[in-house]
C-alpha positions in Angstrom: -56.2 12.9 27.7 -60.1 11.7 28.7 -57.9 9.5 31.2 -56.9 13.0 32.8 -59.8 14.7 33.1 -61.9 11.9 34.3 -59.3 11.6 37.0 -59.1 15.4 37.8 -63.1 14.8 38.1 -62.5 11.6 40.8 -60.5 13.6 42.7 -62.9 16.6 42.9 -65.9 15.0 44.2 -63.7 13.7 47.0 -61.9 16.6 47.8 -65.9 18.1 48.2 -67.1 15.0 49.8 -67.7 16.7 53.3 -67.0 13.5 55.5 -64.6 10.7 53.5 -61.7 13.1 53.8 -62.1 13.1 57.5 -62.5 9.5 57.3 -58.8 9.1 55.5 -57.6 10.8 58.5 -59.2 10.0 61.6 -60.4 6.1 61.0 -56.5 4.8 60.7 -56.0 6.6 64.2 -58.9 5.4 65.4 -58.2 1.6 64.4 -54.7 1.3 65.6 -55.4 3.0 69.1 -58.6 0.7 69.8 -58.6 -2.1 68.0 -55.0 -3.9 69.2 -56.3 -3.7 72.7 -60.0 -4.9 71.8 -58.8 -7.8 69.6 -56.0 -8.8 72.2 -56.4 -12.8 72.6 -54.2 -12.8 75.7 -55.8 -14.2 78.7 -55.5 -12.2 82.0 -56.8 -11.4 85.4 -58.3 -15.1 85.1 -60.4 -15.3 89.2 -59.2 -18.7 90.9 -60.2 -19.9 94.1 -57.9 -22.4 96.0 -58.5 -25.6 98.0 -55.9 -26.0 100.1 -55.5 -28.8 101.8 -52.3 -29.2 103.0 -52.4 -25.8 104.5 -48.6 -25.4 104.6 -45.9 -22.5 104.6 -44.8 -23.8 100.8 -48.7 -24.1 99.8 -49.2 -20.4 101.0 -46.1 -19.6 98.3 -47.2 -21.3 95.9 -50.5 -19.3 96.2 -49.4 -16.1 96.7 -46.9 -16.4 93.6 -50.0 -17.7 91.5 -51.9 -14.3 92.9 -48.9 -12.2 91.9 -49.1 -13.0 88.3 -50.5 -10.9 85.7 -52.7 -13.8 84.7 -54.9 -14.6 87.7 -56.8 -13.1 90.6 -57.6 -14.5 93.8 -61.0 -14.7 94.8 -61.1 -17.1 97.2 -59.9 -20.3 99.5 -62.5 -22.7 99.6 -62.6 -26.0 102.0 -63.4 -28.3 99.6 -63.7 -28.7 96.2 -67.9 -28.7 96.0 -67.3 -25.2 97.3 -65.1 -24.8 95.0 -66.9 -25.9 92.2 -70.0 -24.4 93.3 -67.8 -20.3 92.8 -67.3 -22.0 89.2 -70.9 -22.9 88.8 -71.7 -19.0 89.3 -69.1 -17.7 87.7 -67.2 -16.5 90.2 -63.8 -18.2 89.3 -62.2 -19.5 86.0 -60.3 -22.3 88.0 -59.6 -24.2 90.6 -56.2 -25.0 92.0 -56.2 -27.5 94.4 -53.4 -28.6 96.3 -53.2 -31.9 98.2 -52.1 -33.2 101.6 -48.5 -33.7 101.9 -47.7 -31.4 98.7 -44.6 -29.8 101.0 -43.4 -32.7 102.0 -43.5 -34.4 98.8 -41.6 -31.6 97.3 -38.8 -31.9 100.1 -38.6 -35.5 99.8 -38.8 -36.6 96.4 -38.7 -32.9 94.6 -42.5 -33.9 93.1 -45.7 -33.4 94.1 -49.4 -33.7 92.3 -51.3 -30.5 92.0 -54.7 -30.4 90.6 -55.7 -27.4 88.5 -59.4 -27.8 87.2 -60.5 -25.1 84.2 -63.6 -23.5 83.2 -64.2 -24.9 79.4 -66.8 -23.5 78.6 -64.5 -20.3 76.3 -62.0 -23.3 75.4 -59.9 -21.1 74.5 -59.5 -19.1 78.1 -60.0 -22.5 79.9 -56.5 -23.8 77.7 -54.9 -20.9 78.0 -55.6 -20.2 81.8 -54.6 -24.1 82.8 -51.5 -23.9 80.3 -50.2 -20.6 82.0 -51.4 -21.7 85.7 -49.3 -25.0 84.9 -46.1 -23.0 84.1 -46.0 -21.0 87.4 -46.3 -24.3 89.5 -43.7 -25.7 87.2 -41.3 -22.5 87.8 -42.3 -22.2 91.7 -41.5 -26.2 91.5 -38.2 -25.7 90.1 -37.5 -22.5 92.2 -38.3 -25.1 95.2 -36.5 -28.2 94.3 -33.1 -25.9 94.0 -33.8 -24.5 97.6 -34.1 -27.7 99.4 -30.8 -28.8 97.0 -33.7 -32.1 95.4 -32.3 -33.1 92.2 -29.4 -30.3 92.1 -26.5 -32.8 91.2 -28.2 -34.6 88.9 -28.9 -31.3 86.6 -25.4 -30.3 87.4 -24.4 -33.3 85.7 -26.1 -33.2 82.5 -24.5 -29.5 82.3 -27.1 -28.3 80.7 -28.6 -24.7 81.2 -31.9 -23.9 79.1 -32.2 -20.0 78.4 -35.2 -19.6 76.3 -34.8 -16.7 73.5 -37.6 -14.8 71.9 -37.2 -13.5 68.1 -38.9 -10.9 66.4 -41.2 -10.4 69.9 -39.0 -10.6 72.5 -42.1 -9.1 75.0 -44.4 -11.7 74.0 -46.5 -8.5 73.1 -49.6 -9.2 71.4 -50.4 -5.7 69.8 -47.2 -6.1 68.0 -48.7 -8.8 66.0 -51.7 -7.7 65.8 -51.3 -3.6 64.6 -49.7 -4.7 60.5 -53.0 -7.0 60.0 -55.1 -4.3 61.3 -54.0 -1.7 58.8 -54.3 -4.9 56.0 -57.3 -4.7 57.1 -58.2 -1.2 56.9 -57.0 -0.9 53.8 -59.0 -4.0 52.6 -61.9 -2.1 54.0 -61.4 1.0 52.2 -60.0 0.7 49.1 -61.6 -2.6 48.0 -65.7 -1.0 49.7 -65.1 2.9 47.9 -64.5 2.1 44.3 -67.0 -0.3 44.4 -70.0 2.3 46.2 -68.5 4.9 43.8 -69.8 2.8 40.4 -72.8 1.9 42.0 -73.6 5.6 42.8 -73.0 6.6 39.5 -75.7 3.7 37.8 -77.9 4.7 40.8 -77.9 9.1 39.6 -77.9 8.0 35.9 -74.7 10.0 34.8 -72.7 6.5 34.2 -74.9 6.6 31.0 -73.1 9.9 29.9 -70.1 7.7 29.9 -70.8 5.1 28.3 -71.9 7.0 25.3 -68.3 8.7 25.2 -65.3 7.3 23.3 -63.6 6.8 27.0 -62.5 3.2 26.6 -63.1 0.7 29.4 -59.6 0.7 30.9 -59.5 4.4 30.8 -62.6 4.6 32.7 -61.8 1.9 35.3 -58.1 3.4 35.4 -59.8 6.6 36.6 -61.7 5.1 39.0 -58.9 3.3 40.9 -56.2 5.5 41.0 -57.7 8.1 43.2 -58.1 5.3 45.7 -55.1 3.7 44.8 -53.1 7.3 46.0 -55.1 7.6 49.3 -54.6 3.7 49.9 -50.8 5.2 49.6 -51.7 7.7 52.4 -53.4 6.0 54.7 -50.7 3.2 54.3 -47.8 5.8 55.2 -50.4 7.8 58.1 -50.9 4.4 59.6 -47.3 3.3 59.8 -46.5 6.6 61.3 -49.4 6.2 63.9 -47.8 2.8 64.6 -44.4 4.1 65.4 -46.2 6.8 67.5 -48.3 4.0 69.7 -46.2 1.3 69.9 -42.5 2.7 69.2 -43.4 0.3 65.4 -41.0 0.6 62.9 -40.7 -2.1 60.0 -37.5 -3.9 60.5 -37.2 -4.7 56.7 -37.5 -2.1 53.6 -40.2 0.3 53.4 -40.0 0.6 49.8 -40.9 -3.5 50.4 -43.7 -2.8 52.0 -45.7 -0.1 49.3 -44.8 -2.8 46.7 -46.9 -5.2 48.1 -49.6 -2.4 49.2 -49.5 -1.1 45.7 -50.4 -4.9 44.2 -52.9 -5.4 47.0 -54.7 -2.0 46.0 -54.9 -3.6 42.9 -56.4 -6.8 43.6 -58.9 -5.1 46.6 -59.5 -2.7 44.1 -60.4 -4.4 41.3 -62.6 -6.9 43.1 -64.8 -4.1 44.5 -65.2 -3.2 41.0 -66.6 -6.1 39.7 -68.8 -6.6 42.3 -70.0 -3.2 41.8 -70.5 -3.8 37.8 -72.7 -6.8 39.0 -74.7 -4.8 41.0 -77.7 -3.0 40.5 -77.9 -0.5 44.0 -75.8 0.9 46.8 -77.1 -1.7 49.1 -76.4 -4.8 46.9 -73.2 -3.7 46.4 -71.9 -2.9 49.9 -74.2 -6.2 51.1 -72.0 -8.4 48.6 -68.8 -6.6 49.7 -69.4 -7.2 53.6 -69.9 -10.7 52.7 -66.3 -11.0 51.0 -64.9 -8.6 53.3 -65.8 -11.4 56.3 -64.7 -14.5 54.7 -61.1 -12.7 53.7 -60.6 -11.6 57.8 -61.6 -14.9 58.8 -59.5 -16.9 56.5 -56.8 -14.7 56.8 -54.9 -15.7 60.0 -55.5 -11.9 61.3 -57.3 -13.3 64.0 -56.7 -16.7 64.2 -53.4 -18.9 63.2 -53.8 -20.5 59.6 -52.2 -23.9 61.1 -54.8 -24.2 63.4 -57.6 -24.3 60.6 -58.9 -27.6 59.2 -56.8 -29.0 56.3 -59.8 -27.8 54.0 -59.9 -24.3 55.4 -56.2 -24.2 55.3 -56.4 -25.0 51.3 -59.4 -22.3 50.9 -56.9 -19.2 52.4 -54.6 -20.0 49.0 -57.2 -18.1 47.5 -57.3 -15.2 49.9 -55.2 -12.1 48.5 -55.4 -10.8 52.4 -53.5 -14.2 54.3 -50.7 -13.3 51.8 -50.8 -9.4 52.0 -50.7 -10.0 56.3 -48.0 -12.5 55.6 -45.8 -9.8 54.0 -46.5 -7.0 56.4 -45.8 -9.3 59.6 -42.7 -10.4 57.7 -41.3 -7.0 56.8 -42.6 -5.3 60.2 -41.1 -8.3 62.9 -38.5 -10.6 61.3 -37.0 -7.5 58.8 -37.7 -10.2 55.6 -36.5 -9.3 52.2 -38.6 -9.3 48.5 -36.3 -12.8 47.9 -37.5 -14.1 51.6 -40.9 -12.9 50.7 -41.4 -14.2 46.9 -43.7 -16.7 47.2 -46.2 -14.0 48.7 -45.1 -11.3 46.1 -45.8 -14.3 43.0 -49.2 -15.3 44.4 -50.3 -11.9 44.9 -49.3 -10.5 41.5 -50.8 -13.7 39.8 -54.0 -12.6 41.8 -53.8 -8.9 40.5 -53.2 -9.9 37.1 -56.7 -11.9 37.4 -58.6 -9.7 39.1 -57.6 -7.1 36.8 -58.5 -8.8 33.6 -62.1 -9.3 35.8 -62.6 -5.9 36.5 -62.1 -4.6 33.0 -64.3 -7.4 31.4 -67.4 -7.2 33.8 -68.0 -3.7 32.6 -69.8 -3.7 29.7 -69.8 -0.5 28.2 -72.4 0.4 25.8 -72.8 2.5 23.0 
């Protein structure tokens, strides 16, 4: 029964909490509309300028199907490649293609031809990107070329071999798709793990968590009354953002839905709970939400939201087994693109449980209720 009205209570002051109700609503909108786009890592309209040298009909092709990408921009043709190097120096291109004397020829005759593309390293991440895609659409307009002129035509006919690549789950190479499940792991990282944890500290900071603690509310009734309330609108904003999803981005989960609030409900609990022991180690509003920004930034980073896991260091890699968010965004990408099932996903589903059951236990004995 104290378990009732304490939550009855919970609910109150957020129902006349003038601006977190608003919050529930508008920040999962928000989010999903802006941040997919802002946090896109594809590279495009990438500025090149040309050196041309051969100064041929199949150079000019070659050009103009480089300009016609998505990826890249003409800014200008250059006579040499100081020039060129000089628009690089003031940041007026990203790269440089330059193409050789005798590059049409050489394609006629021997169906290869050398073709220097120089990239800005400075972002390595747009210079690798930028060369890798500039050297697929020579390769392609190479290919498209070598099949014209009839170079090399017999010989693939021979091998009778035709290579069709096929793309699962993402079949538009779109990078919003992969991005939009981690961003609502994220938001609800943010809000259910940073509100219980402001809520406790509020209460030490007006005085009236010394009313409880001289009641015969036991601990787990008192931190059972402070996380359900959350756990329910982590529920909501779960459900709001998946409908926001579908209405963006035509998102639907390809795998259960049911799936999907299992592993929300055990990630409440572990976000949850953590935000609650941090809060019974802390003394103000500020320490608390200072201590949960810093976990809240080491569980993004380590989380492969942003950047893949495999790419980490082998030490790093090893450090995101003990992030509850890398397996929670493992789970929702699985269930979103590939349509996974709870046997598919069980791994994920054991770790995080194991975490819950820890963080749990935590959260219950960091309080120290006092009579």
């Amino acid at each position: 029964m104290p378990t009732i009205y304490l939550l009855q209570k919970e609910f109150l002051q957020i129902r006349r909490n003038a601006f977190l109700p608003k919050i529930f609503v508008v920040l999962p909108v928000i989010m999903l509309l802006i941040v997919p786009y802002a946090a896109n890592q594809e590279v495009k309209n990438l500025k090149f300028c040309v050196v041309d040298n051969d100064r041929s009909t199949m150079s000019r092709r070659l050009i103009e199907k480089v300009d016609a990408s998505a990826y890249f921009a003409l800014v200008s043709v250059e006579g040499g490649y100081s020039s060129a190097l000089g628009c690089v120096e003031d940041g007026c291109a990203d790269i440089i293609l330059e193409i050789p004397r005798g590059f049409s020829s050489d394609v006629v005759r021997t169906g290869a031809a050398s073709v220097n593309v120089h990239a800005n390293a400075v972002n390595g991440v747009k210079g690798a990107l930028g060369q890798a895609y500039m050297l697929g659409i020579i390769s392609d307009f190479a290919s498209l070329q070598r099949e014209g002129h009839g170079v090399g035509v017999e010989r693939g006919a021979a091998r009778g071999v035709d290579v069709s690549p096929r793309f699962l789950f993402n079949e538009r190479l779109d990078y919003k798709v992969f991005m939009v499940p981690g961003i609502i792991a994220m938001l609800l990282t943010l809000l259910i793990g940073f509100l219980p944890a402001l809520n406790i500290v509020g209460e030490k900071e007006k005085g009236t968590i010394e009313q409880i603690n001289v009641t015969p509310v036991s601990r787990r009734d008192f931190i059972l009354s402070k996380l359900v309330p959350y756990w329910t609108i982590g529920l909501f904003m779960l459900l709001w953002s998946m409908l926001w999803a579908y209405i963006f981005y035509g998102m639907w989960p390809e795998g259960s839905v049911w799936a999907i609030v299992l592993f929300s409900l055990v990630f409440f609990l572990i976000v949850s709970s953590l935000g609650l022991m941090v809060s019974n180690c802390s003394s103000t509003m500020q320490q608390a939400a200072l201590l949960m920004f810093f976990f809240l930034i080491i569980f993004v980073l380590m989380s492969g939201l942003l950047t893949p896991i495999a790419s980490m260091p082998r030490w790093a890699q090893l450090l995101t087994y003990a992030n509850p968010l890398r397996y929670y965004i493992e789970a929702l990408r699985a269930l979103y693109l590939k349509g996974s099932t709870l046997a598919d996903l069980q791994p994920q589903l054991l770790s995080m449980t194991a975490y819950a059951a820890v963080s749990w236990a935590g959260a219950i004995l960091s309080y120290k209720k006092t009579n």
